[in-house]
C-alpha positions in Angstrom: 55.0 -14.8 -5.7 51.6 -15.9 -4.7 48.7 -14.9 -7.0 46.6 -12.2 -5.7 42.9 -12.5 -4.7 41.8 -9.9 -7.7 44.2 -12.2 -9.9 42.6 -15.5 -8.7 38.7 -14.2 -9.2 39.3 -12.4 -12.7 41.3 -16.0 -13.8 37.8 -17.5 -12.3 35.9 -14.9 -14.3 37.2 -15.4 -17.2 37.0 -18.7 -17.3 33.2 -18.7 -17.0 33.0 -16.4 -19.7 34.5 -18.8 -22.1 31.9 -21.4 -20.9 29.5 -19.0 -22.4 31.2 -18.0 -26.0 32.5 -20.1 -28.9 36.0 -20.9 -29.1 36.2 -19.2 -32.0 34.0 -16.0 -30.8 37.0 -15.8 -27.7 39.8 -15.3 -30.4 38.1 -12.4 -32.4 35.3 -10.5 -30.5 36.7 -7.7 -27.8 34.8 -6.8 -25.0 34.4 -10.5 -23.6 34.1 -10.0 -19.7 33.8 -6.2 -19.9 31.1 -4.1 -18.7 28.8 -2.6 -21.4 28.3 1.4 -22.8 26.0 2.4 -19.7 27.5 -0.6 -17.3 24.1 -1.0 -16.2 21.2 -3.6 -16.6 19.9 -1.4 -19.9 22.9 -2.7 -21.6 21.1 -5.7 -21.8 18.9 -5.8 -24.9 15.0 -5.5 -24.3 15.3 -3.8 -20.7 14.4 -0.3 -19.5 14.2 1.4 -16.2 12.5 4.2 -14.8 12.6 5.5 -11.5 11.3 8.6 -9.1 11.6 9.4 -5.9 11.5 12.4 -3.1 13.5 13.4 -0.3 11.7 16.2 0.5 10.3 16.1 3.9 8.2 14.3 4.6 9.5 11.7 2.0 12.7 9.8 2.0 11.4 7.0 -0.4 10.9 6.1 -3.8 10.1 3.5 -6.8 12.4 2.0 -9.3 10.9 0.0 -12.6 12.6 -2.6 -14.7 10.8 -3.0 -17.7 10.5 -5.4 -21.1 8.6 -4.1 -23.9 8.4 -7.7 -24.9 7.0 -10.0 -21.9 10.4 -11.9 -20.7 10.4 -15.1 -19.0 11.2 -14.4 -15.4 11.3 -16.6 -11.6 12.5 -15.6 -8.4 14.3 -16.6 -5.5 13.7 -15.0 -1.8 16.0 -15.8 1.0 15.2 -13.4 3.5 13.4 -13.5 6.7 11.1 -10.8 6.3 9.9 -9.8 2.6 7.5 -7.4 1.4 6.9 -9.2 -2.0 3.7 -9.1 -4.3 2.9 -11.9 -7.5 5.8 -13.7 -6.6 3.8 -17.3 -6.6 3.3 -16.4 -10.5 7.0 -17.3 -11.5 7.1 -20.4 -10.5 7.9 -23.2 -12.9 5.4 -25.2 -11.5 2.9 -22.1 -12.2 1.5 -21.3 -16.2 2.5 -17.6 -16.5 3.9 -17.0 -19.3 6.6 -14.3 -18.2 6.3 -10.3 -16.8 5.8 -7.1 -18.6 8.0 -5.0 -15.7 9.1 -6.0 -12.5 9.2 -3.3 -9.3 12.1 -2.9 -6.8 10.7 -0.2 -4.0 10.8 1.5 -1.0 8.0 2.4 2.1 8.1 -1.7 2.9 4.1 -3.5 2.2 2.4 -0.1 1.7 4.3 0.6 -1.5 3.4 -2.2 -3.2 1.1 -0.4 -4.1 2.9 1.6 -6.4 2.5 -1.8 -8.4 -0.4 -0.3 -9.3 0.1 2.6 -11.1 2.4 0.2 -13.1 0.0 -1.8 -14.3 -2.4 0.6 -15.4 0.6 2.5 -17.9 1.1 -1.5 -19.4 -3.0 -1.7 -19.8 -3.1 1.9 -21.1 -0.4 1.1 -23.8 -2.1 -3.0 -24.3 0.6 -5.3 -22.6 -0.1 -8.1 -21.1 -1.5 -11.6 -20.9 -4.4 -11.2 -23.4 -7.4 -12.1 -21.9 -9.6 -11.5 -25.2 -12.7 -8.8 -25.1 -11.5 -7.9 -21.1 -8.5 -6.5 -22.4 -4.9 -7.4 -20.9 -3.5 -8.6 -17.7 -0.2 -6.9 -16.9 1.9 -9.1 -15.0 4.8 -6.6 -12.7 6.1 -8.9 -9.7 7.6 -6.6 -7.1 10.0 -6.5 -3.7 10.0 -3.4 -1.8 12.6 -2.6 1.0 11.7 -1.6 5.0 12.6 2.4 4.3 10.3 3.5 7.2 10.8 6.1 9.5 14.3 5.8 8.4 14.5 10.2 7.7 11.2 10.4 6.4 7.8 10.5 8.0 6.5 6.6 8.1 3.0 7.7 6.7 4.8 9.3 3.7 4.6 6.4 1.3 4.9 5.6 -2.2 1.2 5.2 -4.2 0.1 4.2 -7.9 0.9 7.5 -8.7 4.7 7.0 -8.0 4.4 3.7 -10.3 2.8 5.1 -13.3 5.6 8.0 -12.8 8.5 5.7 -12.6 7.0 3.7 -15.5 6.3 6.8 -17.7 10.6 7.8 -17.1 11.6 4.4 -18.8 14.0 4.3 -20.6 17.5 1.5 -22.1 19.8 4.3 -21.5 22.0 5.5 -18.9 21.0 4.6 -15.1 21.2 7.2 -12.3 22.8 4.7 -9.0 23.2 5.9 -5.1 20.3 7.3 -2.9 17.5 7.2 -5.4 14.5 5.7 -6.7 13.7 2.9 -4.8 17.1 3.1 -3.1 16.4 6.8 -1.5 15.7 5.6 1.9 18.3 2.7 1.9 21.2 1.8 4.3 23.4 -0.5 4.4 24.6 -1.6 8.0 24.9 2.3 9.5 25.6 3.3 6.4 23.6 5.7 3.9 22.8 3.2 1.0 21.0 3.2 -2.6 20.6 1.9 -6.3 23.8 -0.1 -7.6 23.7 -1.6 -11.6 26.0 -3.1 -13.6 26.6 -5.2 -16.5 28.8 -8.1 -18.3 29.6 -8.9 -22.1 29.9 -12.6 -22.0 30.2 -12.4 -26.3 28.5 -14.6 -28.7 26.1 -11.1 -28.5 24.9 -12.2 -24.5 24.5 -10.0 -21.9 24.1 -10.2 -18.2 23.4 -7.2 -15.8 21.8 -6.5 -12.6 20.1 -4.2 -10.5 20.0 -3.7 -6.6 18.7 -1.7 -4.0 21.0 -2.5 -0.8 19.4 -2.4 2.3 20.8 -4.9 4.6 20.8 -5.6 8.5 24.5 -7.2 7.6 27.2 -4.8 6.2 28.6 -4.3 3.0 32.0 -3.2 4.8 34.7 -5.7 6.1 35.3 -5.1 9.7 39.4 -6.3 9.3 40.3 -2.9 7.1 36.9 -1.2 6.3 37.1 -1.7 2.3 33.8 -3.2 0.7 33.7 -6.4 0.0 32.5 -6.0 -3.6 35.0 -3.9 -4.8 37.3 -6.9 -4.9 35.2 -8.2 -8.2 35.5 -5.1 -10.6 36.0 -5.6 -13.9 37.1 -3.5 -16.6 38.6 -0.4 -14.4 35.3 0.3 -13.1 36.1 0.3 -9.5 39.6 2.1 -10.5 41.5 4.5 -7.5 39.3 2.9 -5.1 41.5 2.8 -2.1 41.4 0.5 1.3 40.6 3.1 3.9 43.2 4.6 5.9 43.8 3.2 9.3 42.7 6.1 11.5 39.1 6.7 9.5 39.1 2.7 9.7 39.0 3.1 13.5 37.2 6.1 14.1 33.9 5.9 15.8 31.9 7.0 12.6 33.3 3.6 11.2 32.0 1.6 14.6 28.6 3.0 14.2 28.6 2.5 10.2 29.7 -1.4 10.6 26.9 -2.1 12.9 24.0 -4.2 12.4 20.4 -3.3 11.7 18.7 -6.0 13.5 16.6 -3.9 15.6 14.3 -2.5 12.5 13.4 -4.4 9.3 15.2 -4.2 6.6 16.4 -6.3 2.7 18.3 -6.2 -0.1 16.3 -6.5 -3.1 17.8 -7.0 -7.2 17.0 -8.2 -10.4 19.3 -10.2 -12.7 18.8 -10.1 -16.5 20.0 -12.3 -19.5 19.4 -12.2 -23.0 20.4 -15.8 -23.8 16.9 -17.7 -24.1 16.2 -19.6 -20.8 13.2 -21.9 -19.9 11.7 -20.7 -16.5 13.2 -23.1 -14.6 16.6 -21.9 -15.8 15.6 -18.2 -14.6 14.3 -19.6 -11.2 18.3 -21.4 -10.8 20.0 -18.0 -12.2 17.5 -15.9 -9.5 18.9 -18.3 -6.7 22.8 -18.5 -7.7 22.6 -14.7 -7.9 22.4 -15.2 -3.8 25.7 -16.0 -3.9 26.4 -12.3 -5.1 24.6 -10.9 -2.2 26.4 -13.2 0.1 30.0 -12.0 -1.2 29.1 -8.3 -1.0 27.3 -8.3 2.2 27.7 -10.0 5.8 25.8 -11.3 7.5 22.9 -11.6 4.3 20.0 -13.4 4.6 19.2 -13.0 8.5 15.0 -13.0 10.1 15.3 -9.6 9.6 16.4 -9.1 6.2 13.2 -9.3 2.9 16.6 -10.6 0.3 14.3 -11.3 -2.8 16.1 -11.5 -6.4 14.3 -11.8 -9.6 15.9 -13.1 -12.7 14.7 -12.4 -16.3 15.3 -14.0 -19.9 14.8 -11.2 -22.6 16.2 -13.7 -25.6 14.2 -15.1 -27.8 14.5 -18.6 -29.7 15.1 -22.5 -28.1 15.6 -21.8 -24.5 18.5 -23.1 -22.6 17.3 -25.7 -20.1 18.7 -27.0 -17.0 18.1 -30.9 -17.6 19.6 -30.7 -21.2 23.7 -31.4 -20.3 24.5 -29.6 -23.5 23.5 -26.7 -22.1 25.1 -27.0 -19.1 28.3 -25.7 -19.6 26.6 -22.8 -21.3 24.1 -21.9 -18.4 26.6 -22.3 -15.8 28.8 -19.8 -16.8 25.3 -17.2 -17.5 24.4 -17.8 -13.7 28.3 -17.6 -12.4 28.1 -14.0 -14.7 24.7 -13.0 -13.0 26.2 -13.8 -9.5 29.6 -11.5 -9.9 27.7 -8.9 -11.6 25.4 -8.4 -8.5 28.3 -8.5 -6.0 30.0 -5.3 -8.3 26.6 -3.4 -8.6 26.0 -4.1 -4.9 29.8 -2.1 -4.4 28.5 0.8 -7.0 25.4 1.4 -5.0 27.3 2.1 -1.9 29.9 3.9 -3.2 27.4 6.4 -5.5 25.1 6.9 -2.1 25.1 10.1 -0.5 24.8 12.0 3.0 21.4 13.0 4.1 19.9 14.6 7.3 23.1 13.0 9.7 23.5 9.5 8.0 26.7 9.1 6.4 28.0 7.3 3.0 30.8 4.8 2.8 32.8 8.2 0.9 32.0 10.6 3.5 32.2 7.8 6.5 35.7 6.7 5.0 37.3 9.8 2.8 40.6 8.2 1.5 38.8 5.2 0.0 37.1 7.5 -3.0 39.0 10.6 -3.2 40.2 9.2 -6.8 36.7 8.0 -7.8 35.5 10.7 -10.2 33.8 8.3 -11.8 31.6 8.4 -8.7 30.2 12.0 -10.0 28.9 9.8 -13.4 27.3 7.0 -11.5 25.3 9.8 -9.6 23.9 11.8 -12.5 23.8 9.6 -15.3 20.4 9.2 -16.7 17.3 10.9 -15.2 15.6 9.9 -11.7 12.6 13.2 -12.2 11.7 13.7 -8.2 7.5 13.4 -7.6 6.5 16.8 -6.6 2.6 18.0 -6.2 2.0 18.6 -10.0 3.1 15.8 -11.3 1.7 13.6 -8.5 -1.3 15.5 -9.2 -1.5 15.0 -13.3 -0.8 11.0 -12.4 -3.7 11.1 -10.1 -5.7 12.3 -12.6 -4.6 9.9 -15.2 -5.2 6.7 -12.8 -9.5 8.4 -12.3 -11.4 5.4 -13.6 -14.8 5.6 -15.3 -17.6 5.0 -12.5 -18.9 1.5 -13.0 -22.4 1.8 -14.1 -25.4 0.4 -11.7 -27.2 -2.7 -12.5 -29.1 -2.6 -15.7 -28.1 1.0 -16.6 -26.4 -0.5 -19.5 -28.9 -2.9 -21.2 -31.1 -0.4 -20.8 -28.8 2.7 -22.6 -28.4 0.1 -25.3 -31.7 -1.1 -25.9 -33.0 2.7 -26.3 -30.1 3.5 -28.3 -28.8 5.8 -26.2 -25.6 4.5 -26.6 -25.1 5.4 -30.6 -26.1 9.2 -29.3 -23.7 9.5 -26.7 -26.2 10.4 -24.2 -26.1 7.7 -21.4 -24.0 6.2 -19.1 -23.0 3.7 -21.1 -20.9 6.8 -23.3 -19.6 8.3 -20.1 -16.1 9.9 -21.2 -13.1 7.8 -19.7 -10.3 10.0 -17.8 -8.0 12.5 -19.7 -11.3 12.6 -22.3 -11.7 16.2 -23.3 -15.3 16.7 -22.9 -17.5 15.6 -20.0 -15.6 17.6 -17.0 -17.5 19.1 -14.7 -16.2 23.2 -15.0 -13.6 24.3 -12.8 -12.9 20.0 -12.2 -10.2 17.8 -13.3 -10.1 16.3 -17.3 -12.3 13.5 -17.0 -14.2 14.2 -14.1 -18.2 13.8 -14.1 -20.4 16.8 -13.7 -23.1 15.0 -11.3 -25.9 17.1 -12.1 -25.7 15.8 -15.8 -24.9 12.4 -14.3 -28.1 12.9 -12.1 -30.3 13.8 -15.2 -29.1 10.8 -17.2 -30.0 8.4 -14.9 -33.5 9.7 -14.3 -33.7 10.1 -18.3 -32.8 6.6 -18.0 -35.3 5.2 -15.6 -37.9 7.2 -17.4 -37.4 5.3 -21.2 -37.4 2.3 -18.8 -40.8 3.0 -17.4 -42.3 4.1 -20.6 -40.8 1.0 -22.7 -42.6 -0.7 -19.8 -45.7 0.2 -20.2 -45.8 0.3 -23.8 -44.9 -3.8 -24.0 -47.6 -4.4 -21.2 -50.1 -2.2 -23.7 -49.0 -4.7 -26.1 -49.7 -7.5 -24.7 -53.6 -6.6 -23.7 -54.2 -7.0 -27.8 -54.9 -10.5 -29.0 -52.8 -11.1 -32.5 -49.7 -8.7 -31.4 -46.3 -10.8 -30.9 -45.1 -9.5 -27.4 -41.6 -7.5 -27.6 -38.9 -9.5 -25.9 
């Protein structure tokens, strides 16, 4: 008998694996090739992952974090035609970044990049960052956001700072929520309804790999021949188990034509990160970022078409000597980390579309094709693991105010504050209470909020001192035998 396809790729995957561990690690450590507790990308140590989102009109959008409390060396490799990308040109090994402090994966296309935003001030708020002495810190969060536009929702309903900070406030290393939300809520795939896939991969020896997608493709994640997905054929560990090819009739049916067609005629990418904890150099994440392609191309055809963003980051968590790709003993090592990184991708690519749901007329692969997950109950975990909190008003509203920035004072008003001493008696605007500050609202206003009649006053109490100091040092200098102030 010949050996099956599954057969032949877990024989493949295995073999990789024990690239990775000592021979003597392979005899006496279980769990070698297996997917971790959550069988997500926080299985891997040092990440988190918070994401929000709405699907209440207008919205069909949302933002999804992946975050190191230590800043991890990271690189990226983008293959699509048409990305919405931001800080990329930082991770190159040619560039002197050190590494990133969170990385996003979005929807609502260029406008939500903004949402980078709100990131970055939660890192500066807690002190991450390159440290950039008496200025503070720089936050460095890459991001990659999908075309999600007028796909359900309303195209002006975007994602903000607000939705940033919010995803980046719901971190967390446990359990991840997959299928239509965070930054997955307004993803397809093909015709299909799409989302948020993860999984993860013990490769022992205490190194993990795992990876996180949003799959949003012009190509199809379904094989036209019988309608299965194409990553389902790379499960490991019973993950993918009573999965069933779908039955001939729903495999011809005309919700199946319109579910395997392509997207060409709007924008659209897929858009992941892959994460290790062995130690890699930069250039060794940039190769493990562009071998994780191959795991998009398994999982999805056609992939990487003019109108597709595909983008996928890679990120080192390990501490110690990094693995580097010129060094031939680590080869063998390294080769079976990216081969890991690339299978892991293709499965979480599979989970996203199989935990996506319904919404507002677009079907799911489950509800498109029926007899292919009617023994899934796992597909009921992969949907409400973890938390995803949805933004509504208040809590959109309580961000808002926690992004208000103290004005920047006009030219001069500082040196002069400090020269009077104003400063020490917390009377100027060089002692103006920062946001979320419990005095200094105006009444009735939001914490932190400047009363401008008190702003007013200070500033003409200001000018004043400024106009009598003035005066006074002219006085001065009329009387022969007086050192001038300076």
């Amino acid at each position: 008998m010949k050996p099956t396809l599954p057969a032949l790729l877990t024989a493949a995957l295995a073999s990789s694996l024990l690239a990775v561990a000592p021979a003597s690690a392979t005899a006496a450590e279980e769990g070698i090739g297996q997917p971790g507790e959550h069988n997500a990308i926080t299985d891997v140590p040092g990440v988190h992952v918070g994401q929000v989102q709405s699907d209440t009109a207008p919205f069909l959008t949302g933002t999804t974090v992946i975050y190191t409390p230590e800043m991890s060396v990271a690189s990226v490799d983008q293959r699509g035609g048409a990305p919405a990308t931001k800080e990329t040109d930082l991770l190159s090994p040619l560039n002197s970044n050190p590494g990133v402090n969170a990385i996003q994966l979005g929807g609502s296309s260029m406008y939500g990049l903004s949402a980078t935003n709100g990131i970055i001030r939660w890192l500066e708020d807690r002190g991450e960052g390159v440290p950039l002495g008496s200025a503070g810190v720089a936050p460095i969060v890459p991001a990659a956001d999908i075309y999600d536009l007028n796909r359900g929702g309303d195209p002006k309903a975007r994602t903000s700072a607000e939705w940033g900070y919010l995803a980046a406030e719901a971190t967390t290393d446990g359990p991840v929520r997959q299928g239509s939300v965070g930054g997955g809520t307004g993803a397809r795939g093909g015709g299909l309804r799409s989302g948020v896939g993860t999984a993860s991969t013990y490769l022992g020896d205490g190194i993990w790999v795992g990876a996180m997608v949003i799959v949003n493709p012009a190509g199809s994640p379904v094989d036209p021949l019988d309608c299965s997905l194409y990553g389902v054929r790379y499960g490991v560990g019973g993950e993918f188990d009573g999965y069933q090819v779908p039955s001939a009739e729903e495999c011809h049916s005309e919700d199946s034509a319109a579910a395997q067609q392509m997207s060409e005629e709007s924008l659209n990418t897929t858009i992941a990160v892959v994460v290790t904890n062995a130690p890699l150099e930069k250039a060794a994440a940039q190769r493990m970022s562009g071998n994780a392609h191959d795991g998009m191309a398994r999982a999805i055809y056609p992939i990487h078409t003019l109108s597709d963003g595909d983008t996928v980051f890679a990120v080192s968590t390990g501490e110690g000597e990094p693995l580097q790709i010129n060094d031939p003993a680590d080869s063998r090592q390294l080769n079976g980390i990216f081969n890991a990184g690339s299978t892991t991708l293709s499965r979480a690519i599979a989970k996203a579309v199989l935990s996506a749901e319904s919404h507002d007329g677009r079907l799911s692969y489950c509800d498109t094709y029926p007899s292919a997950c009617a023994d899934m109950p796992q597909l009921e975990e992969w949907r409400t693991a973890g938390e995803a909190p949805d933004v509504t008003r208040p809590e959109f509203e309580r961000a808002r105010r926690a992004l208000e920035q103290t004005p920047v004072p006009a030219p001069g008003a500082r040196n002069a504050a400090l020269e009077t001493g104003a400063s020490d008696r917390g009377d100027s605007a060089a002692a103006l209470p920062v946001a979320g500050d419990a005095g200094g609202g105006a009444p009735g206003g939001p914490a932190g909020s400047l009363d401008p009649a008190a702003l007013t006053a200070g500033s003409l109490a200001a000018v004043g001192v400024t106009l009598l100091l003035g005066a006074f040092v002219a006085l001065r200098r009329r009387r022969p035998g007086v050192v001038a102030l300076s």
